[in-house]
N, CA, C and O of each residue as an XYZ file, in Angstrom:
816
protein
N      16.329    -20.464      0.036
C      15.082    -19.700      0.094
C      14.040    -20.333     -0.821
O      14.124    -20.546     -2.031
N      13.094    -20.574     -0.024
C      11.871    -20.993     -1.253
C      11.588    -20.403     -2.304
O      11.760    -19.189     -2.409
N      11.095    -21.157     -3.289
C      10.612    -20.191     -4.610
C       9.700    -19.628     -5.394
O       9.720    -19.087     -6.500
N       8.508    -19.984     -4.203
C       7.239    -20.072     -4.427
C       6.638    -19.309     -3.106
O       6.312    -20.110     -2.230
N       6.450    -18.114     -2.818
C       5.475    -17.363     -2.105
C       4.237    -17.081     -2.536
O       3.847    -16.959     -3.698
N       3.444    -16.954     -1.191
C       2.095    -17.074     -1.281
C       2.477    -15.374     -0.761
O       3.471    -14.967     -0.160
N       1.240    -14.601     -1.267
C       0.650    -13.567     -0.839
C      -0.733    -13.122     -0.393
O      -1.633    -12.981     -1.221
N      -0.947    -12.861      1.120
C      -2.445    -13.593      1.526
C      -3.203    -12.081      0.400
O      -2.761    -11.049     -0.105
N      -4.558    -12.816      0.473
C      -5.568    -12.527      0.469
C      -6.802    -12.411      1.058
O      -7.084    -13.473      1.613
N      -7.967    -11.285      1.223
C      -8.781    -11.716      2.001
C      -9.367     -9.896      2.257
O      -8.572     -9.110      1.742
N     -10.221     -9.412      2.742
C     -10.988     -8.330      2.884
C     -11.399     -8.295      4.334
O     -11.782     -7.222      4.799
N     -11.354     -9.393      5.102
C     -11.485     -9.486      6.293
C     -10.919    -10.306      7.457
O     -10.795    -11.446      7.011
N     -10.566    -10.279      8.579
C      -9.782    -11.457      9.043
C     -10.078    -12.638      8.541
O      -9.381    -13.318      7.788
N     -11.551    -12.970      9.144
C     -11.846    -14.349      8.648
C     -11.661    -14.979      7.334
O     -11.515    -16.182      7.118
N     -11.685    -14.042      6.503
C     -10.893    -14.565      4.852
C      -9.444    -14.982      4.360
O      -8.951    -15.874      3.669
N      -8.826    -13.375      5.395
C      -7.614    -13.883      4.995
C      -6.946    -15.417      6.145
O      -6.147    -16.349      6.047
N      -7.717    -14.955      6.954
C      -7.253    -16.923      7.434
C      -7.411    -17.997      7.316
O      -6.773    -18.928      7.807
N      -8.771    -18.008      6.279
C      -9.385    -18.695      5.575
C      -8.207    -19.625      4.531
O      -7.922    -20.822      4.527
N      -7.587    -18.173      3.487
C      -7.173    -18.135      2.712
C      -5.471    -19.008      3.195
O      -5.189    -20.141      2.806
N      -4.571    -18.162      4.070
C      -3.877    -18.775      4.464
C      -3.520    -20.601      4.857
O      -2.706    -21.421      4.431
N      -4.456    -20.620      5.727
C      -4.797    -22.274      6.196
C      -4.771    -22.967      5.067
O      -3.864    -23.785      4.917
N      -5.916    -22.753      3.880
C      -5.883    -23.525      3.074
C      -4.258    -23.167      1.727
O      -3.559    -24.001      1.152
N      -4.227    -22.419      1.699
C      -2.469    -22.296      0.907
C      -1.524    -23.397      1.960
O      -0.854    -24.319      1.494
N      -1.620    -23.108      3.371
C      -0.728    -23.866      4.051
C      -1.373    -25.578      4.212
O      -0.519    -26.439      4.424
N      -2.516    -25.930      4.132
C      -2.519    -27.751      3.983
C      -2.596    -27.707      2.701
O      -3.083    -28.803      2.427
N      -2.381    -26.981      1.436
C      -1.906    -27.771      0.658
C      -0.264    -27.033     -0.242
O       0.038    -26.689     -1.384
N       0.463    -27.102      1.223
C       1.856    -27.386      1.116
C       2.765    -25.920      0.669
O       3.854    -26.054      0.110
N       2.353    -24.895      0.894
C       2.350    -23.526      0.717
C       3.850    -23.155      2.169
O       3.631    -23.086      3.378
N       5.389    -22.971      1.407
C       6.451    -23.146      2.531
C       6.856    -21.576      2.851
O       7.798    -21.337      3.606
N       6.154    -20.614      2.285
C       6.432    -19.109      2.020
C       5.175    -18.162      2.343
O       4.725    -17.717      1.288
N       4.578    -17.785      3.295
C       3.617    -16.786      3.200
C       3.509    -15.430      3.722
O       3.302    -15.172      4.907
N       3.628    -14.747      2.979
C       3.632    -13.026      3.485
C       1.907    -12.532      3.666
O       0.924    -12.487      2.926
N       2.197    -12.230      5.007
C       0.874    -12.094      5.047
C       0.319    -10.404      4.689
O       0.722     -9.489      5.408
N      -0.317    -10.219      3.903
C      -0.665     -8.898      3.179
C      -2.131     -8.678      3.430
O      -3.025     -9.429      3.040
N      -2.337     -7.205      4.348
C      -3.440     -6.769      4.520
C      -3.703     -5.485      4.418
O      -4.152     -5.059      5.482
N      -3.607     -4.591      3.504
C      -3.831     -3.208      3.258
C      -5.095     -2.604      4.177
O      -6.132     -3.256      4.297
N      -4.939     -1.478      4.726
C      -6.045     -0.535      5.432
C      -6.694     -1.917      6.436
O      -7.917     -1.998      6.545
N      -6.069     -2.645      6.923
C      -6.667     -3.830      7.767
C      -7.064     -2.769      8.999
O      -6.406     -1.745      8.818
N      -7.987     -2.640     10.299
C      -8.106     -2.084     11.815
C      -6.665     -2.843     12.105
O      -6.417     -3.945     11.615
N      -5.775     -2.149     12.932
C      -4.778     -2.157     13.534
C      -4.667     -3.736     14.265
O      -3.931     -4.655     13.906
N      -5.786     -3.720     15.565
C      -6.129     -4.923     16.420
C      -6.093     -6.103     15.343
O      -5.577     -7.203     15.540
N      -6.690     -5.715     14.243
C      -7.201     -7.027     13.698
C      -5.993     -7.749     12.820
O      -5.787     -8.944     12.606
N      -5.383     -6.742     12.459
C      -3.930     -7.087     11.845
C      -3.128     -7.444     12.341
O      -2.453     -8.247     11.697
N      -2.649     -7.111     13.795
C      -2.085     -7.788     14.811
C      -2.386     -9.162     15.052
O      -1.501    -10.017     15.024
N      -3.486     -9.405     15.269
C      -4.391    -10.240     15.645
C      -4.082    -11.676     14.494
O      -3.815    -12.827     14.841
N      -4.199    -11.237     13.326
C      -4.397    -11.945     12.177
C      -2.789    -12.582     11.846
O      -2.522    -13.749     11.556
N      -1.644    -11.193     12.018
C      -0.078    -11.681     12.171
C      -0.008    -13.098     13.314
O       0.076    -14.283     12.992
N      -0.052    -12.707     14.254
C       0.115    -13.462     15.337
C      -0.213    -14.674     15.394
O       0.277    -15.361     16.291
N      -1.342    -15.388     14.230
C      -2.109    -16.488     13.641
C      -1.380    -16.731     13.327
O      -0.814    -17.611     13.976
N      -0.812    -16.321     12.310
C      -0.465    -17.034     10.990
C       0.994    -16.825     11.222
O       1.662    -17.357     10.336
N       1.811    -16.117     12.285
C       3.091    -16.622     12.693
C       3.070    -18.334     13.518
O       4.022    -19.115     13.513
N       1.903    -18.539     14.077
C       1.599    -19.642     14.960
C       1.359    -20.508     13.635
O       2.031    -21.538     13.696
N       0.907    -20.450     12.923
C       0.042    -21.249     11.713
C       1.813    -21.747     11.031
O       2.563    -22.723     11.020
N       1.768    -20.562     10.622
C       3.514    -21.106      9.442
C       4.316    -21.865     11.098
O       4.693    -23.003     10.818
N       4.463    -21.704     11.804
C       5.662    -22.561     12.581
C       5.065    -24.172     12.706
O       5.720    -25.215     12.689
N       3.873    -24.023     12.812
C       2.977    -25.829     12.847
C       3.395    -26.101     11.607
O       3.733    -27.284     11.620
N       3.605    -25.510     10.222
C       3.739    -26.059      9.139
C       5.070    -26.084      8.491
O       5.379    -26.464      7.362
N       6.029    -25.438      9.764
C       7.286    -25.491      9.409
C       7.797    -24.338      8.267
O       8.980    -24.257      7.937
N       6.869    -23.569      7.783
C       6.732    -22.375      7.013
C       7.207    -21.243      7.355
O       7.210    -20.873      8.529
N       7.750    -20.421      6.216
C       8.194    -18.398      6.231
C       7.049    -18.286      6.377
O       6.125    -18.827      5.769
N       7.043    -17.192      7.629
C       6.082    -16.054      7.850
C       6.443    -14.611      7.511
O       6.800    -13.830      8.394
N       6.353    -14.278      6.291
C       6.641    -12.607      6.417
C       5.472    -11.534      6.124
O       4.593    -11.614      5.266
N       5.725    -10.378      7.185
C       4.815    -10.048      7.263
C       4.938     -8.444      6.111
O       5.984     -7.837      5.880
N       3.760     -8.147      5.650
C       4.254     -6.870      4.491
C       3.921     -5.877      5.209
O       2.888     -5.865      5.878
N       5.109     -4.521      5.136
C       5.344     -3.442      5.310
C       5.617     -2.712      7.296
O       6.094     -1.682      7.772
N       4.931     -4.085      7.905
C       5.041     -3.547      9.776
C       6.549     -4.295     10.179
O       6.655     -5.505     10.375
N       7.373     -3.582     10.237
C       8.822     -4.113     10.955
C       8.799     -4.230     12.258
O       9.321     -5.144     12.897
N       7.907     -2.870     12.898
C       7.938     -3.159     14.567
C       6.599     -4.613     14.714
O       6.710     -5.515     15.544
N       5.821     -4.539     14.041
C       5.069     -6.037     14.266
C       6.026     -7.105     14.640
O       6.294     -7.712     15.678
N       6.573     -7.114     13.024
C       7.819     -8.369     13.095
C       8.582     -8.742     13.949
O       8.881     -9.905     14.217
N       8.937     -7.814     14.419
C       9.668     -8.053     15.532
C       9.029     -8.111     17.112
O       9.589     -8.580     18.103
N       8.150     -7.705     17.060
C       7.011     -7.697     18.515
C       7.161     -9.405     18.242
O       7.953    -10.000     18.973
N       6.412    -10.185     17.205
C       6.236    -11.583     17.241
C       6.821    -12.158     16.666
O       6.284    -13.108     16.095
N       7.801    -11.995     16.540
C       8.868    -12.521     15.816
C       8.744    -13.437     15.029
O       8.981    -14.629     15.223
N       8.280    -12.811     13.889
C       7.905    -13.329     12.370
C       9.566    -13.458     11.299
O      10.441    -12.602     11.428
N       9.679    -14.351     10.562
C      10.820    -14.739      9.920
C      11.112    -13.075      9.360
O      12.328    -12.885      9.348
N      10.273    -11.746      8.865
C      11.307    -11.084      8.220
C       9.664    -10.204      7.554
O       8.507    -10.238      7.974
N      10.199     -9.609      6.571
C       9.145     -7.858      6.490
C       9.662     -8.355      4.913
O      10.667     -8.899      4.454
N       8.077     -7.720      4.257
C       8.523     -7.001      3.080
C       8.208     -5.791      2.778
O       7.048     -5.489      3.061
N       9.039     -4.745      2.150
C       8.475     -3.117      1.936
C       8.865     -2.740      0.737
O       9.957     -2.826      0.176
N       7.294     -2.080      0.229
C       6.933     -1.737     -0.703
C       7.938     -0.367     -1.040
O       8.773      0.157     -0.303
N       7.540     -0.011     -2.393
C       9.005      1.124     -2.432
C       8.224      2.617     -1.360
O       8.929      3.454     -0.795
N       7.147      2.611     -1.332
C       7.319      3.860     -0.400
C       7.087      3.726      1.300
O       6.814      4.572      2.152
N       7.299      2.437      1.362
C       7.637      1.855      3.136
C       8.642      2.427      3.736
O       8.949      3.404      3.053
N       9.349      2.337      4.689
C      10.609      2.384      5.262
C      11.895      1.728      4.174
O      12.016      0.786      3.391
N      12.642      2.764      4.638
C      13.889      1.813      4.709
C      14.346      0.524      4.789
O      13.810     -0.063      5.729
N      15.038     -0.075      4.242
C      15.646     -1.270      4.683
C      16.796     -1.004      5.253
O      17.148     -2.034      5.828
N      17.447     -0.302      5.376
C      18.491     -0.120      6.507
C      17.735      0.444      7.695
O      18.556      0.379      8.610
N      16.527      1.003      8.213
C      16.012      0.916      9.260
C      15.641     -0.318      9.444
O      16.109     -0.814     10.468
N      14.789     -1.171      8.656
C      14.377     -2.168      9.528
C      15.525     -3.346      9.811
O      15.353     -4.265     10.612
N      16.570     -3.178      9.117
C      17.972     -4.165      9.559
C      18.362     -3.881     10.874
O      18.824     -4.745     11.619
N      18.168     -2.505     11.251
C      18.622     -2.110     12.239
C      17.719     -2.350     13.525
O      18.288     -2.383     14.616
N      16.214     -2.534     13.450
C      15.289     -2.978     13.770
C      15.039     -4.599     14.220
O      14.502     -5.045     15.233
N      15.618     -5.271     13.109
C      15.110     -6.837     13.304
C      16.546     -7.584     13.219
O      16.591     -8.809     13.104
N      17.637     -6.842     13.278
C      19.288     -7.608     13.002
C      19.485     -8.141     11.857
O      18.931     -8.000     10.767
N      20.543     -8.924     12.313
C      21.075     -9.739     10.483
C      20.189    -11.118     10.467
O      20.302    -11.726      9.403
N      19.549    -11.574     11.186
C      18.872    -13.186     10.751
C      17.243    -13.061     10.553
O      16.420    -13.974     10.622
N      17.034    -11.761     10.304
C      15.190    -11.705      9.701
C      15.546    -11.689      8.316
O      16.711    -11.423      8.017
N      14.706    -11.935      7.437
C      14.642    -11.535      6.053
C      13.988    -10.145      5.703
O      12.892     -9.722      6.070
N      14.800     -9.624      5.013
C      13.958     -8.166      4.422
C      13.837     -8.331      2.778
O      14.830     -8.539      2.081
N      12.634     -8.225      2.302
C      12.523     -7.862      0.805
C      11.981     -6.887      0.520
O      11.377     -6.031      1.167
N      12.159     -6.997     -0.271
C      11.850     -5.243     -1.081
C      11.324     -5.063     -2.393
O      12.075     -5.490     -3.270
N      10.023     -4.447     -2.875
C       9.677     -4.247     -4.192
C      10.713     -3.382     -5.093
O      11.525     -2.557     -4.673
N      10.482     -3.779     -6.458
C      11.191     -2.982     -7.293
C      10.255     -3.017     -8.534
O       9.450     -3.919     -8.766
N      10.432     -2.097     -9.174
C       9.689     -1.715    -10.705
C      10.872     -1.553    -12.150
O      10.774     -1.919    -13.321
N      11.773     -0.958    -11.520
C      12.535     -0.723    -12.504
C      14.022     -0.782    -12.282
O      14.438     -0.879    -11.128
N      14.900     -0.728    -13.353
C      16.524     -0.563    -12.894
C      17.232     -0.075    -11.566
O      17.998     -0.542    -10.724
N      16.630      1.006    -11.801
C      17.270      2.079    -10.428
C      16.695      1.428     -9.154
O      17.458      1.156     -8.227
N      15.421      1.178     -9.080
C      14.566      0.312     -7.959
C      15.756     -0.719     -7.634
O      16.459     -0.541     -6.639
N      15.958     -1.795     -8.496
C      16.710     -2.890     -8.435
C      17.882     -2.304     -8.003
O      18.008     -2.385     -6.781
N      18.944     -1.642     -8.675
C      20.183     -1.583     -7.792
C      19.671     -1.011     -6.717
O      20.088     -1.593     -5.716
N      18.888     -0.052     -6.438
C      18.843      0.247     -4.540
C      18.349     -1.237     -3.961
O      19.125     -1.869     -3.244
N      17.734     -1.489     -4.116
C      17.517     -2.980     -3.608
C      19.025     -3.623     -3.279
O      19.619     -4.067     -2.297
N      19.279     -3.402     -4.691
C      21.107     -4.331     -3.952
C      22.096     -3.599     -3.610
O      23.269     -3.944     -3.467
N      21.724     -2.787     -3.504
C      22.925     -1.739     -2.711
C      22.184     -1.702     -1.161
O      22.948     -1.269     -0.298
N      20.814     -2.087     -0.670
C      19.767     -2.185      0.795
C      20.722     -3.081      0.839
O      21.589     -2.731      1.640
N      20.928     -4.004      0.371
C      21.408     -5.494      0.881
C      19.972     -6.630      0.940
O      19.958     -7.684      1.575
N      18.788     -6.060      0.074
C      17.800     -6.981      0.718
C      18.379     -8.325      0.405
O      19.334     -8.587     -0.325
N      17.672     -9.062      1.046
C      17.747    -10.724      0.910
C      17.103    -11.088     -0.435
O      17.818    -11.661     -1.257
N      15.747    -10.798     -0.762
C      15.164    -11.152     -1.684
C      14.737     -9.643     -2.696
O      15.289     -8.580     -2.413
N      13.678     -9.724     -3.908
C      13.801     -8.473     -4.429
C      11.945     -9.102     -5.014
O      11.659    -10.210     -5.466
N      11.210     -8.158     -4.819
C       9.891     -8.775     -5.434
C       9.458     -7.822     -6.743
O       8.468     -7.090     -6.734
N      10.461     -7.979     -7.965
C      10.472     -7.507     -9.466
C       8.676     -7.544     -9.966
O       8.043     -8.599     -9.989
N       8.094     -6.241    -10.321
C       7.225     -6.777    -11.253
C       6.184     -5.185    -11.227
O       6.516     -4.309    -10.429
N       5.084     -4.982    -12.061
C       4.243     -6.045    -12.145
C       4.668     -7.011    -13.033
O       5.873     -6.860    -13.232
N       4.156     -8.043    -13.726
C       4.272     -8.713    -14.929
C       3.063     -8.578    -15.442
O       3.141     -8.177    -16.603
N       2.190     -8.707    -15.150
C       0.998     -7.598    -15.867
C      -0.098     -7.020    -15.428
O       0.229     -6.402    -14.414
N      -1.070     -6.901    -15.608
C      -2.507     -5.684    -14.624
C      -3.100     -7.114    -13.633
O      -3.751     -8.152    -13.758
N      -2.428     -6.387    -12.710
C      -3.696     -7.154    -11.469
C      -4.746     -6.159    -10.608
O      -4.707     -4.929    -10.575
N      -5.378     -6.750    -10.152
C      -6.343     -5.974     -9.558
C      -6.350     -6.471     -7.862
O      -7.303     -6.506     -7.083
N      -5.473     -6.688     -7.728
C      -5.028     -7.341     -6.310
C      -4.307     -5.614     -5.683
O      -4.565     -5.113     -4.588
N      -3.575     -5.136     -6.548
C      -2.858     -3.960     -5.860
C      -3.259     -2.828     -5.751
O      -3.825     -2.639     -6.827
N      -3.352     -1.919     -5.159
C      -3.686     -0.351     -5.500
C      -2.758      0.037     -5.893
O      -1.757     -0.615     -5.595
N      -2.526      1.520     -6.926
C      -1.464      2.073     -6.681
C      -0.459      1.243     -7.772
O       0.637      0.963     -7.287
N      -0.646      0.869     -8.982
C       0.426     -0.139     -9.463
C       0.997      0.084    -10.378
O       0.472      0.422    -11.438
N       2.606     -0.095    -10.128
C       3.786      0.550    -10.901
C       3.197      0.105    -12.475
O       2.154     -0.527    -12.644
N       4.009      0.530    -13.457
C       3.815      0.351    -14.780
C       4.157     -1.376    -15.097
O       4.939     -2.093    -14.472
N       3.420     -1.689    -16.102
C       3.364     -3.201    -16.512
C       4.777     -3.710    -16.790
O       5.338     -2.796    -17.395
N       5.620     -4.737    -16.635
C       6.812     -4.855    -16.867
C       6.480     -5.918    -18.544
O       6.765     -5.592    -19.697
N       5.830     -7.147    -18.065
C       5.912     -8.088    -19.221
C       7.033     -8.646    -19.288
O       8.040     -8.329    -18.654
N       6.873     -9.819    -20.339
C       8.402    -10.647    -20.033
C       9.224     -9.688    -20.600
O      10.405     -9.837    -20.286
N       9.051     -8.996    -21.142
C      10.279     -7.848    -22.481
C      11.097     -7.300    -20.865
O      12.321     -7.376    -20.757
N      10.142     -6.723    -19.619
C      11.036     -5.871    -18.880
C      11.456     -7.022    -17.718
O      11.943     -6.711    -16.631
N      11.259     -8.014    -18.023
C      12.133     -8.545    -16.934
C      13.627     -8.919    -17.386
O      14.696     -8.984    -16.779
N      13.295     -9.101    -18.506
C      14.505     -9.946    -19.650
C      15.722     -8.179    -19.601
O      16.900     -7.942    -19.337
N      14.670     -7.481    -19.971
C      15.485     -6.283    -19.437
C      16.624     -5.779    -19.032
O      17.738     -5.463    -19.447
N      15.909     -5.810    -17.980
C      16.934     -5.817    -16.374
C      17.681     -6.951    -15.973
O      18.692     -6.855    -15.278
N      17.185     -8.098    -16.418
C      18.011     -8.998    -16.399
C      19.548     -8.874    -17.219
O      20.666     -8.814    -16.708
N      19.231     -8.863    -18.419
C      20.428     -8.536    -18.943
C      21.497     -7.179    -18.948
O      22.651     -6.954    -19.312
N      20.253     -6.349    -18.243
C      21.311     -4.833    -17.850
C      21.963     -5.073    -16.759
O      22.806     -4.200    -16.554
N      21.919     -6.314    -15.553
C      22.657     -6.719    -14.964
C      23.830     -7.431    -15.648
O      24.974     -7.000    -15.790
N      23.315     -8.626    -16.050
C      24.524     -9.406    -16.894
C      25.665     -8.467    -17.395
O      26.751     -8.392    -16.821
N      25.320     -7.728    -18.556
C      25.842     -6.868    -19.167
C      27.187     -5.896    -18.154
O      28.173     -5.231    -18.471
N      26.575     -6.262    -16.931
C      27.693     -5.123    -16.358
C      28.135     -6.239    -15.492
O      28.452     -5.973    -14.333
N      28.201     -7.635    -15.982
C      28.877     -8.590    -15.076
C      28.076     -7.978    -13.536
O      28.803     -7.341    -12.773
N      27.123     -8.120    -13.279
C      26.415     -8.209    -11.946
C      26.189     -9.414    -11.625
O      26.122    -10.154    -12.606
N      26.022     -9.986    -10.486
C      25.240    -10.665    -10.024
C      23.717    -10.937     -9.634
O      23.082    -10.312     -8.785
N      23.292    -11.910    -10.358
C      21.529    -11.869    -10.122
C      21.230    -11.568     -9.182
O      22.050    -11.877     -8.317
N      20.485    -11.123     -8.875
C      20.291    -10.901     -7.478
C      18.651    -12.353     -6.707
O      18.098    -12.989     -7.604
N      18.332    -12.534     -5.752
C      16.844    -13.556     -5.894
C      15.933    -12.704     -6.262
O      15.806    -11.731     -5.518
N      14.952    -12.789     -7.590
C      14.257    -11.907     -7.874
C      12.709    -12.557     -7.655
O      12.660    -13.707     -8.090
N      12.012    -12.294     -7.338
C      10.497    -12.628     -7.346
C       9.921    -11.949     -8.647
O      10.126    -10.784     -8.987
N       9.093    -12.977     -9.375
C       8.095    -12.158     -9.920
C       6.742    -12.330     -9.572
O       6.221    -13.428     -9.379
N       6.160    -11.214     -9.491
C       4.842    -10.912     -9.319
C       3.954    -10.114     -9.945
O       4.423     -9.228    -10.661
N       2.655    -10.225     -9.837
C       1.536     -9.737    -10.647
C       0.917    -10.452    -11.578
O       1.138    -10.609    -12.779
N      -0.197    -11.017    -10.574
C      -1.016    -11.881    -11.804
C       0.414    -12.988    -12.771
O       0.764    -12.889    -13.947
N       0.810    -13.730    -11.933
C       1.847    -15.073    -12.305
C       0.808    -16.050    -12.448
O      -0.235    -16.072    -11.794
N       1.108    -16.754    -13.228
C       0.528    -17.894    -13.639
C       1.356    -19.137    -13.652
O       2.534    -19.035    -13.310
N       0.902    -20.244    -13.989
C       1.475    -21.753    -13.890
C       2.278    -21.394    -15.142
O       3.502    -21.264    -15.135
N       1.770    -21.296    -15.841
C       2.252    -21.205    -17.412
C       3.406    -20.541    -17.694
O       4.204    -20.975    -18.525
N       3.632    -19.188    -16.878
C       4.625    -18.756    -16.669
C       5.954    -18.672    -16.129
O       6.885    -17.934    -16.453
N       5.878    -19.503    -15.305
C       7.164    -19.934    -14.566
C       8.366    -20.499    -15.092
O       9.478    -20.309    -14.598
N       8.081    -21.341    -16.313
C       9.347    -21.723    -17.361
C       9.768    -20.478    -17.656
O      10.611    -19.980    -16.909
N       9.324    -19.793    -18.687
C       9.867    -18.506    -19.303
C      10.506    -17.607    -18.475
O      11.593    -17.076    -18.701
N       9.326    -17.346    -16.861
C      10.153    -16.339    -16.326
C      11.439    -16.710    -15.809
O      12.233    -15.820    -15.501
N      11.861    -18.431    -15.621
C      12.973    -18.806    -15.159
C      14.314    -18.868    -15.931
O      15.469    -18.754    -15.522
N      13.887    -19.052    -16.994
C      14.756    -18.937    -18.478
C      15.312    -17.487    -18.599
O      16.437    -17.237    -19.032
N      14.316    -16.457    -18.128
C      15.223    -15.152    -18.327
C      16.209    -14.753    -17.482
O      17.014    -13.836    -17.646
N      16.038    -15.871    -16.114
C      16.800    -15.812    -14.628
C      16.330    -15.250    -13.700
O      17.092    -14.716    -12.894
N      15.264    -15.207    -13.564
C      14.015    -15.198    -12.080
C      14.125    -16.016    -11.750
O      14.086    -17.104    -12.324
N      14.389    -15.636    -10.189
C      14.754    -16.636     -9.110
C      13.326    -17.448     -8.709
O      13.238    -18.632     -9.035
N      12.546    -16.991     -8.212
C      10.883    -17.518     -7.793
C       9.950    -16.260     -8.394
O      10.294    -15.276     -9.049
N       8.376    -16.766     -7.819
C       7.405    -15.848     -8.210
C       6.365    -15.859     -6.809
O       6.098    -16.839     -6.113
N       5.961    -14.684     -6.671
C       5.186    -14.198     -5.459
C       3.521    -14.034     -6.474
O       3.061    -13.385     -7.414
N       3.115    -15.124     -5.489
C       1.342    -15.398     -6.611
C       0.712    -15.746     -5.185
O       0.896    -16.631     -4.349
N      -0.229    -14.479     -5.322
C      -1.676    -14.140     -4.845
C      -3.043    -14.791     -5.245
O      -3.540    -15.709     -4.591
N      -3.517    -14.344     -6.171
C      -4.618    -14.315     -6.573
C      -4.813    -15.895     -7.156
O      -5.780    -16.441     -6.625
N      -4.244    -16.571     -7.938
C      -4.148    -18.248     -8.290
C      -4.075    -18.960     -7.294
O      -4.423    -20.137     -7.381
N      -3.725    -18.565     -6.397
C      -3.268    -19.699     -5.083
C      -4.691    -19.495     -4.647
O      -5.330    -20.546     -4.609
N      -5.290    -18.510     -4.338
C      -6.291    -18.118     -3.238
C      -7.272    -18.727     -3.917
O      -7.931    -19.429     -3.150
N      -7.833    -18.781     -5.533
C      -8.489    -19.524     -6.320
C      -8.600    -20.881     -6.273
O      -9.446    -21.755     -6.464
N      -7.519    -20.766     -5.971
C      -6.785    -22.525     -6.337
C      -5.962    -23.239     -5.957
O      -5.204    -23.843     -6.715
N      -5.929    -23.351     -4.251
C      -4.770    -23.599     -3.466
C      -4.730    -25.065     -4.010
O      -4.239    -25.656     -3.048
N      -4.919    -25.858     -4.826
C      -4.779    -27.111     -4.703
C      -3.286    -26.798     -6.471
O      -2.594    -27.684     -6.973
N      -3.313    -25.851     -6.734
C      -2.275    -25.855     -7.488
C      -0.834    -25.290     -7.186
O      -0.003    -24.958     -8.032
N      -0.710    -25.249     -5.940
C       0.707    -25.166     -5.323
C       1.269    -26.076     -5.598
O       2.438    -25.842     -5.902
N       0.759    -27.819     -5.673
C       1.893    -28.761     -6.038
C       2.589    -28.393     -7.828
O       3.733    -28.194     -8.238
N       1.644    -28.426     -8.301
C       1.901    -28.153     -9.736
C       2.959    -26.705    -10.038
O       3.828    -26.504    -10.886
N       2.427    -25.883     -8.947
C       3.092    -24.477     -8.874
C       5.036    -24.867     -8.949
O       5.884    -24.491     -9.759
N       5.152    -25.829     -7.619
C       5.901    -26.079     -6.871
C       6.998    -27.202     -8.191
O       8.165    -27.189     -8.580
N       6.155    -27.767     -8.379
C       6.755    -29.315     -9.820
C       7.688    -28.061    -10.730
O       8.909    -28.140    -10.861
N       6.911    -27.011    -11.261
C       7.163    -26.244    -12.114
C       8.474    -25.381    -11.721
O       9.043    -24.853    -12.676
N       8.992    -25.184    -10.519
C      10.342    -24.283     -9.992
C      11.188    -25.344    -10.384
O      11.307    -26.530    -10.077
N      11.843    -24.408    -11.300
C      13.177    -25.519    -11.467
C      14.553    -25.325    -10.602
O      15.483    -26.121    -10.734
């Protein structure tokens, strides 16, 4: 699984495809395409791109929170937020070879996550973004290190954790050192798609 997701951005179709295209020519192998309160048509519309877009680039297409989308165009896999659906509905929905991920904020979040069976787990915030509505309490490196070790501690297995919220370049050593698997970054990419290689150098 890649370790580096993109999370689109954009206020209108034409932005967020804007936004996409350019994450994907400069080398972007992960993109969930994220459009809150999007018109229905246009979100459809905009999936259906950028499922066509990631397969020219050999790229994950996942799409956030529509499972029956996903599966209408058969996009690699869904991610859902904690008050989305189920992940045992949408398994049941898209079978065993889509990817499902799943947000988490805290402990209890995380084991339901691994008791869903998701594939991936998107841990965070890591600190105030203004990308989200609605946003769980700040984690910081203190709460990833956390949960990290309240797993260890009970001999768990890591699970693939994403971090997200306002991630930075800078951050990716540390958060990997505590045992974060990858990081899900929005807002830097969309700024600055030309720092995916550097993003990318930096996954160890």
């Amino acid at each position: 699984m890649e370790k580096l997701q993109y999370i689109s951005q954009g206020n209108t179709k034409q932005e967020q495809e804007f936004n996409i295209r350019k994450a994907l020519d400069h080398g972007i192998q992960w993109v969930q395409v994220r459009w809150k309160n999007a018109p229905e048509n246009e979100l459809i519309s905009l999936c259906e791109l950028s499922k066509k877009l990631c397969s020219e680039y050999k790229s994950v297409c996942i799409i956030n929170d529509h499972v029956q989308l996903v599966k209408n165009i058969d996009a690699d896999g869904v991610h859902l937020g904690l008050n989305d659906g189920s992940v045992e509905e949408a398994r049941l929905i898209l079978g065993e070879n889509k990817f499902i991920g799943g947000t988490a904020n805290t402990i209890s979040d995380i084991l339901q996550r691994i008791n869903e069976r998701c594939d991936y787990i998107g841990l965070g915030p890591l600190r105030f973004t203004a990308t989200k509505e609605k946003l769980s309490p700040v984690l910081g490196f203190e709460g990833y290190l956390g949960i990290v070790n309240y797993l260890k501690n009970r001999s768990m297995e890591i699970p693939k954790i994403f971090a997200i919220g306002s991630v930075t370049l800078d951050d990716l050593l540390p958060l990997q050192e505590i045992g974060i698997y990858g990081a899900s970054i929005s807002g830097e990419i969309t700024r600055q798609p030309s720092i995916i290689n550097d993003l990318k150098k930096a996954m160890i």
